[in-house]
C-alpha positions as CSV (number, residue, x, y, z in Angstrom):
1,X,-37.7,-20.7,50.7
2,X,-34.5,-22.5,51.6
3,X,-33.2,-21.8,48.0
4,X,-34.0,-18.1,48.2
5,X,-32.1,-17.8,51.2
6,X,-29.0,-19.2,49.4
7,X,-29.3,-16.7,46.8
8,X,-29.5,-14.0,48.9
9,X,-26.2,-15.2,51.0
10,X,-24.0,-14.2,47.9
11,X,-22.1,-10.8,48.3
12,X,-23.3,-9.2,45.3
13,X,-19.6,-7.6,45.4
14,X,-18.1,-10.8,45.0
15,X,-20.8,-11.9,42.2
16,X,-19.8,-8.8,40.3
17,X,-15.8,-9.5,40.7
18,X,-16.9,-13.2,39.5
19,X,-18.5,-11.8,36.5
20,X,-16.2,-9.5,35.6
21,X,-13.5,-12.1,35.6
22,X,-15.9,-14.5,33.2
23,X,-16.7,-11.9,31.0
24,X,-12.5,-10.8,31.1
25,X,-11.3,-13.9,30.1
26,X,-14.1,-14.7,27.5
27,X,-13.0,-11.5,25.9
28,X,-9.9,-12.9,25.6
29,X,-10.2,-15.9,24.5
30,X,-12.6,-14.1,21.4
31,X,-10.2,-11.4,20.7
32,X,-7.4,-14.5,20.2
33,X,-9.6,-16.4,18.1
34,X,-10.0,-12.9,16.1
35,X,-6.5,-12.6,15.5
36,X,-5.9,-16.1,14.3
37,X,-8.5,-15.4,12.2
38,X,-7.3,-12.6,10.6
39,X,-3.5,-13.7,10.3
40,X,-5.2,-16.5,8.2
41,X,-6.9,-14.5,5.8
42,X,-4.1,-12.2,5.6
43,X,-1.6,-14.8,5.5
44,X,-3.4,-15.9,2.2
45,X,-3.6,-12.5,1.0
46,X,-0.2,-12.2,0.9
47,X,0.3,-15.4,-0.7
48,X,-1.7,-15.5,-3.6
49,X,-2.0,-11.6,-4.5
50,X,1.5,-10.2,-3.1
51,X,3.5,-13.8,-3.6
52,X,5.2,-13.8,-0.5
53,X,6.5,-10.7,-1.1
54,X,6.6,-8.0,1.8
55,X,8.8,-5.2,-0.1
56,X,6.1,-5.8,-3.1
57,X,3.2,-5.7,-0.3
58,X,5.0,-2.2,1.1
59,X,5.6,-0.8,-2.9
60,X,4.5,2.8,-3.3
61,X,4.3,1.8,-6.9
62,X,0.8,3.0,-7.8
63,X,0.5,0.3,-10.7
64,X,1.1,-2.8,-8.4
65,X,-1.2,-5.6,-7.0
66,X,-4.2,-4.8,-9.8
67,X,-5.3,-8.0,-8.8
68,X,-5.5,-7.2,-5.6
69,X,-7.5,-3.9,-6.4
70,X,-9.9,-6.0,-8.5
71,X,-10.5,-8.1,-5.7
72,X,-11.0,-5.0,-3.4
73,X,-13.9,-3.6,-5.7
74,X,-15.9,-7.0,-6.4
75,X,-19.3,-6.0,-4.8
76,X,-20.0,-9.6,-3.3
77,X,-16.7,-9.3,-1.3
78,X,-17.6,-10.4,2.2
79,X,-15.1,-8.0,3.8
80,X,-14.8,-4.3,3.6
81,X,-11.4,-3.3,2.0
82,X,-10.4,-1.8,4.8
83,X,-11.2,-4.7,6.6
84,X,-8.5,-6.8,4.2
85,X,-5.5,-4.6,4.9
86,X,-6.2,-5.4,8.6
87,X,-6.4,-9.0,7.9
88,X,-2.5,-8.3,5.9
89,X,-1.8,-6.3,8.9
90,X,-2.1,-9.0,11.4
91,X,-0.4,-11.4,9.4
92,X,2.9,-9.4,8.6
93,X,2.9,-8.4,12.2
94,X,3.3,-12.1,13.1
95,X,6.4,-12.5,10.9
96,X,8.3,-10.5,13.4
97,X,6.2,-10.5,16.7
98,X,6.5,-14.0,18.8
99,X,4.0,-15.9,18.2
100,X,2.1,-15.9,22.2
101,X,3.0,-11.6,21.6
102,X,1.4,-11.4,18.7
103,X,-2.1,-13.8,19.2
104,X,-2.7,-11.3,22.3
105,X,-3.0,-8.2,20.5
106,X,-6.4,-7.6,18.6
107,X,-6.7,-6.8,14.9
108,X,-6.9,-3.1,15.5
109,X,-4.0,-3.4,17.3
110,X,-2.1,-4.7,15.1
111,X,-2.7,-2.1,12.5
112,X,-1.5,0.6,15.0
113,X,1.4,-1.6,15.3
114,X,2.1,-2.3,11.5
115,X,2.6,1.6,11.3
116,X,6.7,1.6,12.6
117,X,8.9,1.2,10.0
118,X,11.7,-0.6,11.7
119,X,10.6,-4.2,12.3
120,X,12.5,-4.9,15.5
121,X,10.9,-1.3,16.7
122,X,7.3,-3.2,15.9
123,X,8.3,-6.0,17.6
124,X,9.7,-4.6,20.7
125,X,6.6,-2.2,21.1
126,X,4.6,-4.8,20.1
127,X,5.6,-7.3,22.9
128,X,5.6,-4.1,25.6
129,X,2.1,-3.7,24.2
130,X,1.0,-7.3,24.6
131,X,2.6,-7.9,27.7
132,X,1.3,-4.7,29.5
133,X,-2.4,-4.8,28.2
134,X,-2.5,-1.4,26.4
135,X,-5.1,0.2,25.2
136,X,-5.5,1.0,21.2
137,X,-5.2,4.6,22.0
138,X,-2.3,3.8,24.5
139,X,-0.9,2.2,21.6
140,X,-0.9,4.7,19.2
141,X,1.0,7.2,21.8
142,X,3.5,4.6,21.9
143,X,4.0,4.6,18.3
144,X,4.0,8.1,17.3
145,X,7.1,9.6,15.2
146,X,8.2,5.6,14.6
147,X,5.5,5.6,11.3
148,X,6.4,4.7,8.0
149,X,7.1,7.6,5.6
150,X,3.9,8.9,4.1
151,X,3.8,8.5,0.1
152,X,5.3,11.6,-1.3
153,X,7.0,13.0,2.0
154,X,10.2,14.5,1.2
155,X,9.5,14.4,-2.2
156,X,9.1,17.4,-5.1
157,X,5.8,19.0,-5.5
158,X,4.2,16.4,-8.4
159,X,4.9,18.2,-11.7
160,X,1.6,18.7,-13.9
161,X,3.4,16.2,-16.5
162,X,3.5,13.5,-13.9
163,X,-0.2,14.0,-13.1
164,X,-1.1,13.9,-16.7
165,X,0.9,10.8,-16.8
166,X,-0.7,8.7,-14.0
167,X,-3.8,9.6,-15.6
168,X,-3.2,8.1,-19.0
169,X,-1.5,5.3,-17.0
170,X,-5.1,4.5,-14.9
171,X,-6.4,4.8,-18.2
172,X,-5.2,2.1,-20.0
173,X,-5.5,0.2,-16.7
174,X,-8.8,0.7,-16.8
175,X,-9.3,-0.1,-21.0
176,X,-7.1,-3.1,-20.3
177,X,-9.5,-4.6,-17.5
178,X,-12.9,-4.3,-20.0
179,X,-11.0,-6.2,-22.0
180,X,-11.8,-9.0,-20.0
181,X,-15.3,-8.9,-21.0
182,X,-16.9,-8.3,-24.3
183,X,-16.2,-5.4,-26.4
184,X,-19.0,-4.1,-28.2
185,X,-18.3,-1.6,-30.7
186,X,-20.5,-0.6,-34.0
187,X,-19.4,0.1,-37.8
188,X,-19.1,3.8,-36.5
189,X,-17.3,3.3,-33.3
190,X,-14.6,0.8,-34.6
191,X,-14.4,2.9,-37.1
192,X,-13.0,5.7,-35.0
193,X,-11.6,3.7,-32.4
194,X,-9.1,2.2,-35.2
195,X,-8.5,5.9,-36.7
196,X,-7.6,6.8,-33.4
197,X,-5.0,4.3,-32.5
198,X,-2.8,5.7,-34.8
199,X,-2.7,9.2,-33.3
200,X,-2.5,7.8,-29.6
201,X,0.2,5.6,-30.8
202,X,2.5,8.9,-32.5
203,X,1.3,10.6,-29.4
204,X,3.1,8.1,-27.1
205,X,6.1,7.9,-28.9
206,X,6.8,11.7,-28.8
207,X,6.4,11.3,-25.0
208,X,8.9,8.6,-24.6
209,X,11.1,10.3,-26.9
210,X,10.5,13.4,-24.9
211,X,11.5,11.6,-21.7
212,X,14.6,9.9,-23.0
213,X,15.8,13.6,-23.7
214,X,15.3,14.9,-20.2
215,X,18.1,13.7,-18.6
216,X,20.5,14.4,-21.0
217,X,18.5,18.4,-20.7
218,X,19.1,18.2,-16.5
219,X,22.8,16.9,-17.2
220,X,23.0,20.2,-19.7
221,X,21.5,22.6,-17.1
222,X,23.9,21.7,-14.3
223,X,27.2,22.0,-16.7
């Protein structure tokens, strides 16, 4: 009876300011151990498929990191991809955040934050962010108009050559990768695969001869 009455002498005001305290800093605590987490895997990310590289990492070139893609489309990969650029997220934003700054934030902060351009804008807003507890939607008020410049802003509308071109380009991409495995072709096929070489092959070179011309043709136009 004694024991019940003890119980019962605890504000429950004070037990839910107690709890909420627990449960705040356990929070923390798992959010950091998140982040570390993710700066590790994206720290090896961008070691083994980017080389260190962060301008190669940032590329719009739409023929870079195939490996990277590969990896991205195994179906045993333990990790969305969406979940990996997070991961590379995290990791580059440690590069220019303090490191204490930087563990605070949680990954999906961190990709908000990896979207301004200018790194010491990212780190500035990053350690205001961190420092004042924001929210992830607080966060991305604070970085509108400072993103990076979406692929093909600013740019020409994409001629119908170009889109042919990217095409052909993913293409032999593609061709390329099967080579990996085994090519099975019949009498028939190779037949016609090898007959057709030849006429992809004179199509390719009037292409390239076709684009060698073209600036000579713009450098006509504006005379």
């Amino acid at each position: 009876m004694r024991g019940k009455d003890k119980r019962l002498t605890v504000h429950p005001e004070r037990q839910i300011d107690e709890a909420v305290t627990w449960l705040r800093d356990h929070k923390d605590r798992m959010e950091t151990e998140l982040t570390l987490r993710a700066k590790e895997i994206g720290d090896y990310l961008i070691h083994h498929f980017f080389h260190d590289d962060l301008t190669e990492l940032s590329s719009q070139n739409p023929a870079k990191n195939v490996s990277f893609k590969k990896l991205c489309e195994r179906t045993d990969l333990p990790f969305a991809e969406s979940a990996l650029r997070r991961f590379i997220h995290v990791a580059v934003n440690f590069r220019f955040l303090p490191a204490e700054q930087a563990r605070e934030l949680p990954p999906s902060h961190h990709s908000v934050l990896y979207q301004v351009a200018d790194p010491a804008e990212r780190a500035r807003i990053g350690a205001d962010a961190a420092e004042r507890e924001v929210s992830v939607r607080k966060l991305r008020e604070m970085v509108k108009g400072k993103g990076r410049r979406r692929p093909g802003a600013g740019r020409k509308r994409e001629s119908e050559f170009h889109k042919n071109w990217r095409q052909v380009v993913q293409a032999m991409e593609k061709l390329s990768r099967d080579l990996e495995g085994e090519v099975v072709l019949d009498r028939e096929q190779f037949d016609e695969v090898w007959r057709e070489t030849r006429t992809v092959h004179d199509h390719l070179n009037r292409v390239i001869d076709r684009i060698l011309e073209a600036p000579q043709n713009q450098r006509e136009k504006k005379d």
